[in-house]
C-alpha positions in Angstrom: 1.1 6.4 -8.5 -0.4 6.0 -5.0 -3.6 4.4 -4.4 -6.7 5.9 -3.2 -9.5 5.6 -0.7 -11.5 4.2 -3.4 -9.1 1.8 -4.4 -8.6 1.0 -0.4 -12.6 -0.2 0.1 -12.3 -1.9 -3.8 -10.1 -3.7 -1.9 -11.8 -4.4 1.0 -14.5 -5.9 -1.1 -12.5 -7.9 -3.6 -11.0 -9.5 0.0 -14.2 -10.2 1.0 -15.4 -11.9 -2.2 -12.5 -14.0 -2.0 -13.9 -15.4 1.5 -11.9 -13.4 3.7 -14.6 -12.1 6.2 -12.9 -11.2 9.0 -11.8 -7.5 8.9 -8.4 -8.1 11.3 -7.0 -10.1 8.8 -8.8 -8.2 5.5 -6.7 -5.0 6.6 -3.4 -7.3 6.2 -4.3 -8.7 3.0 -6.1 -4.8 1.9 -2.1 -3.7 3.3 0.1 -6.3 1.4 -1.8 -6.0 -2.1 -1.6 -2.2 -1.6 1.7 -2.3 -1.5 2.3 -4.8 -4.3 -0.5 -2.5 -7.1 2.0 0.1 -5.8 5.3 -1.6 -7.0 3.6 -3.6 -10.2 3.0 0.2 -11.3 6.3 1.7 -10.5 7.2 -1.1 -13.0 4.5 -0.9 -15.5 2.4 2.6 -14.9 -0.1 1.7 -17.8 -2.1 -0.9 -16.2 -5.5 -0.2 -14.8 -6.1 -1.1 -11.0 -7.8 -3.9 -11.7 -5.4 -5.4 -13.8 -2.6 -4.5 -11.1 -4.7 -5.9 -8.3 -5.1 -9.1 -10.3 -1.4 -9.2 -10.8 -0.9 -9.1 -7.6 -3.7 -11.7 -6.5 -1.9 -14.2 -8.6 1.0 -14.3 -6.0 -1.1 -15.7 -3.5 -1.2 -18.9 -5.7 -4.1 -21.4 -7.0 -5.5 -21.3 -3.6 -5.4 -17.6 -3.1 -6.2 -16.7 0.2 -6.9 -20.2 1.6 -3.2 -20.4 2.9 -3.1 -17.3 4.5 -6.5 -17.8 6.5 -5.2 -20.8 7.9 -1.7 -19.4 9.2 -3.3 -16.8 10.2 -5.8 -18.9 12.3 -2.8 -21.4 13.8 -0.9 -18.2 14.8 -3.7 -17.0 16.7 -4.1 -20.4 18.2 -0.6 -20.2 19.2 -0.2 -17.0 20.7 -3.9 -17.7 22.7 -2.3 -20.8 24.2 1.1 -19.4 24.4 -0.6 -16.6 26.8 -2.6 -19.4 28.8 -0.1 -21.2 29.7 2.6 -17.8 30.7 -0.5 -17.0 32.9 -1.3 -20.5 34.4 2.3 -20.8 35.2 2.0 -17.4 37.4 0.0 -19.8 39.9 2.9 -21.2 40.8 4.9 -18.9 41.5 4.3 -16.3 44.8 2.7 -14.8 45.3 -0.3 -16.7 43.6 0.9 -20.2 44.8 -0.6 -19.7 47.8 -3.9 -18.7 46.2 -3.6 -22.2 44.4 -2.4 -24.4 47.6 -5.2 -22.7 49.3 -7.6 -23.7 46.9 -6.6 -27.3 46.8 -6.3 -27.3 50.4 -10.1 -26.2 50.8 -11.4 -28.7 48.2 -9.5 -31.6 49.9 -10.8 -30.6 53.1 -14.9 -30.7 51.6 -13.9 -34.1 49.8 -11.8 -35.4 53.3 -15.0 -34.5 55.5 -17.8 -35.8 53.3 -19.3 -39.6 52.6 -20.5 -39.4 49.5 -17.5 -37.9 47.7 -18.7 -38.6 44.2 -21.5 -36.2 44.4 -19.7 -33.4 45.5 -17.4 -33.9 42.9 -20.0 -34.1 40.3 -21.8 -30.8 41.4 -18.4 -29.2 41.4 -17.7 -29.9 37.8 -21.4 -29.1 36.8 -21.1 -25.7 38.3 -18.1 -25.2 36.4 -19.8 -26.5 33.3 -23.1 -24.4 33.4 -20.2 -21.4 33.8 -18.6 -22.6 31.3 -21.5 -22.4 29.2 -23.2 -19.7 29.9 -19.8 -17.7 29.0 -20.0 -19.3 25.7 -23.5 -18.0 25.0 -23.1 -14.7 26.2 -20.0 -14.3 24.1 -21.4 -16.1 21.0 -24.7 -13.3 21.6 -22.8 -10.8 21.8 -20.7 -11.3 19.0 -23.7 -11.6 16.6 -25.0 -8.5 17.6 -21.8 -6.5 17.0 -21.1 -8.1 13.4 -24.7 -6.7 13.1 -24.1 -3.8 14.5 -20.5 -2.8 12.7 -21.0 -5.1 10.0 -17.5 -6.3 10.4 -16.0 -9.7 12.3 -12.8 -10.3 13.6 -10.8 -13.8 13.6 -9.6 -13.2 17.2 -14.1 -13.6 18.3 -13.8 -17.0 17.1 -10.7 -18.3 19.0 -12.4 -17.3 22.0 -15.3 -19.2 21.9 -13.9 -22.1 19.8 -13.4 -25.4 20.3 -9.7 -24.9 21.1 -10.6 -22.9 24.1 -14.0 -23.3 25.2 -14.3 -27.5 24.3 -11.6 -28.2 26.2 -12.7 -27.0 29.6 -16.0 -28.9 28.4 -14.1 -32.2 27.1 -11.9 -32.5 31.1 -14.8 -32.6 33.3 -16.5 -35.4 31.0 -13.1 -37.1 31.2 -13.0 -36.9 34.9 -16.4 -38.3 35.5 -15.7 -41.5 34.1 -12.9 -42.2 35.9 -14.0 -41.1 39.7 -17.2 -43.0 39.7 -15.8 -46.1 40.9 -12.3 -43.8 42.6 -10.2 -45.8 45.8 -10.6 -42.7 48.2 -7.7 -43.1 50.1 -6.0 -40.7 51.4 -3.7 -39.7 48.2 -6.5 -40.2 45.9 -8.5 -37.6 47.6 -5.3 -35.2 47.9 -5.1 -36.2 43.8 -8.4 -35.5 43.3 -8.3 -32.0 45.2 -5.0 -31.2 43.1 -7.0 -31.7 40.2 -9.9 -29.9 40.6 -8.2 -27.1 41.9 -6.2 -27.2 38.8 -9.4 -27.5 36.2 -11.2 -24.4 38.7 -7.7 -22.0 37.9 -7.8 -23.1 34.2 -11.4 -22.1 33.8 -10.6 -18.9 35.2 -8.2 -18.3 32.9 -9.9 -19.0 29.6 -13.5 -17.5 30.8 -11.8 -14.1 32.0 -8.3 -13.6 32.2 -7.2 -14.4 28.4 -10.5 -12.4 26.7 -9.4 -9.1 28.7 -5.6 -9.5 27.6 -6.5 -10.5 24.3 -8.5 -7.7 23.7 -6.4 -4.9 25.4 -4.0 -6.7 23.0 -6.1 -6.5 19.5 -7.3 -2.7 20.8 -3.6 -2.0 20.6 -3.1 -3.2 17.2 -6.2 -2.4 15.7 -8.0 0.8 17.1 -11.0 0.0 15.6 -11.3 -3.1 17.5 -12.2 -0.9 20.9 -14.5 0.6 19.3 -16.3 -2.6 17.9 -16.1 -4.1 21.3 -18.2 -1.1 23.0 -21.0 -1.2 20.0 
């Protein structure tokens, strides 16, 4: 006996009730308990579907689908960082080293020519942080109006405006304005310095542009319906 696209959206909903809202990782779940109603009624064909769905619920354990929202979660985490750091290491290799060498070079030369070093260095890292920002809200907008749009969210929104992402470009330049105030400018400080900030800029780039397009190419791929979400 084969399911049908009845059963499919029951599905769907009884996913949702169970606090699964995120529709990337409801069409797993909607999958897997397809598949295992499917086999319970090879084995025992006189069972209703709810009865089979429930027997295959039970599998998931006391917790139900508690455990598989969090590795779920952590792999995204993974694979997001995973791709960060494949792409951050491309800046030093050619040719994009010398897109990074020239960077530093140019912010060592600003903090080499100027008095006040501190204040540059402050309006650097709260450009950077109003960028930071701004992407944040604009994302976080946009996502609202889409889930209101489609009615549906993805897990993959939230990684990319989480904490895990977004916070830690926030947390370094807090970090780094405690310890420059009172900074030895010597001559290798300011080289660290430059090294540094140069660093934190190509980061930025990274999280704020680079991963979102890749990531979303990516979950287009794997979930058609994705593309079509994004362009609501």
């Amino acid at each position: 006996m084969k399911l049908t696209s009845e059963h499919i959206n029951q599905l769907y909903k009884f996913t949702s009730a169970h606090f699964v809202e995120w529709y990337d990782l409801q069409t797993e779940l909607v999958d897997h308990l397809a598949n295992d109603i499917e086999d319970i009624w090879e084995r025992e064909p006189n069972l209703s579907f709810d009865q089979a769905k429930n027997k295959a619920f039970k599998k998931f354990g006391v917790f139900g689908f508690g455990d598989v929202i969090e590795k779920r979660h952590n792999a995204l985490y993974k694979h997001y960082w995973k791709m960060v750091w494949n792409i951050f290491k491309d800046y030093f290799k050619l040719p994009k080293v010398i897109l990074t060498m020239l960077i530093t070079f140019m912010i060592f030369t600003i903090i080499n020519a100027l008095n006040d070093k501190n204040i540059f260095i402050y309006i650097y890292l709260a450009i950077h942080i109003i960028l930071i920002l701004s992407f944040l809200i604009r994302e976080q907008i946009q996502i609202k109006r889409k889930n209101k749009i489609t009615g549906k969210k993805w897990m993959f929104d939230n990684i990319i405006t989480s904490m895990g992402g977004i916070g830690f470009l926030l947390y370094i330049p807090i970090q780094v304005f405690g310890r420059f105030t009172n900074l030895n400018w010597s001559l290798k400080n300011q080289i660290i310095v430059a090294i540094i900030l140069a660093l934190f800029s190509i980061l930025a780039y990274i999280l704020v542009k680079v991963i979102p397009k890749e990531m979303i190419k990516k979950m287009s791929n794997q979930y058609p319906k994705y593309k079509l979400y994004k362009k609501a």
